[in-house]
N, C-alpha and C positions, 0 to 999 in steps of 0.2 A: 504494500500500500504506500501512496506516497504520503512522504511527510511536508504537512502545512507548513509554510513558514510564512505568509503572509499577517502583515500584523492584526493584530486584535482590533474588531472594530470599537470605534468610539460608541460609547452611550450618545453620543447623539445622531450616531449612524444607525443606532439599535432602533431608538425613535422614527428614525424619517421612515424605515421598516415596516417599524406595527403602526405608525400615522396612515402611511403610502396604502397599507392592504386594509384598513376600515375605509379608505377612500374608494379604492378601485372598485372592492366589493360593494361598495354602497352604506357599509354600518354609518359610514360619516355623510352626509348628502351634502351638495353642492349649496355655499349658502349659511352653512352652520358656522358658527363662531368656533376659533380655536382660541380658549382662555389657557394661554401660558402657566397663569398660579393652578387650576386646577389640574391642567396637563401634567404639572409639576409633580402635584401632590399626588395622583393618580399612580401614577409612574416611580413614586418614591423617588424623587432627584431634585434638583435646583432648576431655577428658572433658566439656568445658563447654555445644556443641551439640548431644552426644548424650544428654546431661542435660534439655536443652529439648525436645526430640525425641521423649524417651520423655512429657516430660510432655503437650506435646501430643496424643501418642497414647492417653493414658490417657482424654484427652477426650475422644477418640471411641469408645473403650470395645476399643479395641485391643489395649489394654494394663493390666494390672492391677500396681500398687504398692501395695506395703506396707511400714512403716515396718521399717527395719532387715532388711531380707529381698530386697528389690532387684525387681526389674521381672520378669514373665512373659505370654508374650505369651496373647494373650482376642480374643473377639469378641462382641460385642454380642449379646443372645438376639434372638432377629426379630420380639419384642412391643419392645422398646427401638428396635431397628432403625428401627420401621412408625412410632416415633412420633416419629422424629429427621427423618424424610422428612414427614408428617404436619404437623408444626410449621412446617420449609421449604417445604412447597407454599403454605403460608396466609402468613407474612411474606412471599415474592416473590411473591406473589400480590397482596399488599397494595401491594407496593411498583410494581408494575406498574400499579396501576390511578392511585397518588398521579402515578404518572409522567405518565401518560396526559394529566392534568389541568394539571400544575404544570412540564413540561417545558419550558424556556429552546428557542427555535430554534437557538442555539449546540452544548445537551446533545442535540435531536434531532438535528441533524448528524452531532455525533460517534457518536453510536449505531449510527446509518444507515450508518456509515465502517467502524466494528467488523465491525456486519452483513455487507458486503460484503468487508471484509477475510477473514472467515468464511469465506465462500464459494468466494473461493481456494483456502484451504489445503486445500478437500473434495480436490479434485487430487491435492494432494501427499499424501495419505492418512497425515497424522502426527499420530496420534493426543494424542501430547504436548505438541507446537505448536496444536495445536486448544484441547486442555482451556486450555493459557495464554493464549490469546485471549478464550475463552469466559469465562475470569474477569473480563477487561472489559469484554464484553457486560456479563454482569449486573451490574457495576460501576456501570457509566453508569445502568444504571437504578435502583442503589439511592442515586447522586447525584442523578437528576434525581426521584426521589421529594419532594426538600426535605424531610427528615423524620430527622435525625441518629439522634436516639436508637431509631430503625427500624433505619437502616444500622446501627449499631452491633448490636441484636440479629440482623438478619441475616447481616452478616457473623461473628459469631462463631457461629452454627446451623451455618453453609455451612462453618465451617473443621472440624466435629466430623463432617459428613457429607461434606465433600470426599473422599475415601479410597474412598468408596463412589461417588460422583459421578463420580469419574475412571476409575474400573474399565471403566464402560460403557461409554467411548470406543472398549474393542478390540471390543466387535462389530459383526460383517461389516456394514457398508452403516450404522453408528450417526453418523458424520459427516455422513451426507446427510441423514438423519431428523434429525437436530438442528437442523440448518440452516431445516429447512422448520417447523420447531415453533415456531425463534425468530422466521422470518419473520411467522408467527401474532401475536405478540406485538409487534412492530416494528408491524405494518397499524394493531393497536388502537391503540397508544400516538401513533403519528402522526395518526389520526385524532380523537386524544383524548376514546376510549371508553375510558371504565375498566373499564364492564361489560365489553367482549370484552378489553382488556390483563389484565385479573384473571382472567377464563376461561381466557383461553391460556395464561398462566403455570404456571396451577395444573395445566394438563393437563399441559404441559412436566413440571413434576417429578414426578408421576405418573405418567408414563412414562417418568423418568429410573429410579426405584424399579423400574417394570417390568423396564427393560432389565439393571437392576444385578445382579436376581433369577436372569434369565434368561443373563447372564454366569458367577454364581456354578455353574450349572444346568450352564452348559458344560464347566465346570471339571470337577466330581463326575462326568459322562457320560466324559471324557478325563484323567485321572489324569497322563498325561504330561509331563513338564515340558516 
């Protein structure tokens, strides 16, 4: 199994988290006041991670602030949506194909480790444990792109469509289709084709978008919590 060494996320990463999934599912509706002090108290913490929290979520369009007036919670219109997925398909795309070309036999390795680390966890069907793997997958690939100022725009794309990204995880059978998507991407990149690492990539989040769609779709069909 591979060992994590990615750092611990912050408490106010923890927050944007369980904020981001009472949004997407609906327990928070568009509209509601987000009160800081009781967020606070709720969550056992300080004002000071659910202050980061909410700002992060404003960046994926979760959350609306306004000066002197306080946070309520939004979602993105699905023209914002289409182009927040739209812009992600074409940087990991990119970053896939840099990989393809410029990847260290050390960074293939580790990839290929992820990869199959991956594949495990299809078993233990944890949706949660999944997606925090899956962030090292694509990780390794936006290191071994060699291309900084890339990773940097694509990791901050992926942290304002993460919320939407992770959603997908709970549908039926989406940890095995993932698995087989990234495999796509893995063949390219170790064969170092950029044309197919950049084709699979971009189909990847292309049908991440589908699935998210198709999550949201389930929800409206079954009201139920």
């Amino acid at each position: 199994m591979l060992q994590d060494n990615r750092p611990k996320a912050t408490r106010a990463e923890e927050l944007r988290l369980l904020i981001a999934d009472e949004i997407v599912r609906g327990t928070l509706t568009p509209g509601s006041p987000l009160d800081e002090t009781e967020l606070a108290r709720r969550h056992g913490v300080s004002r000071t991670p659910v202050r980061e929290a909410i700002r992060q979520l404003a960046a994926s369009g979760l959350v609306h602030t306004q000066a002197h007036r306080g946070a309520v919670v939004a979602r993105p219109t699905p023209e914002r949506l289409e182009g927040m997925f739209e812009a992600m398909a074409e940087l990991e795309s990119l970053c896939a194909g840099l990989a393809a070309e410029r990847m260290t036999s050390t960074e293939r390795y580790t990839l290929a480790t992820v990869h199959e680390n991956l594949r495990a966890l299809i078993q233990a069907g944890d949706p949660q444990r999944y997606h925090e793997i899956n962030e090292a997958f694509h990780g390794a690939i936006y290191t071994g792109a060699h291309n900084a100022y890339l990773a940097e725009l694509t990791i901050a794309t992926r942290t304002r469509v993460q919320p939407f990204r992770r959603a997908q995880f709970r549908n039926l059978g989406r940890l095995a289709k993932s698995h087989v998507e990234h495999d796509r991407v893995v063949v390219g990149i170790m064969r170092g084709d950029r044309a197919r690492a950049a084709s699979a990539m971009r189909d990847h989040i292309e049908t991440v978008r589908d699935e998210f769609a198709a999550y949201i779709g389930s929800l409206r069909a079954d009201p139920a919590p």
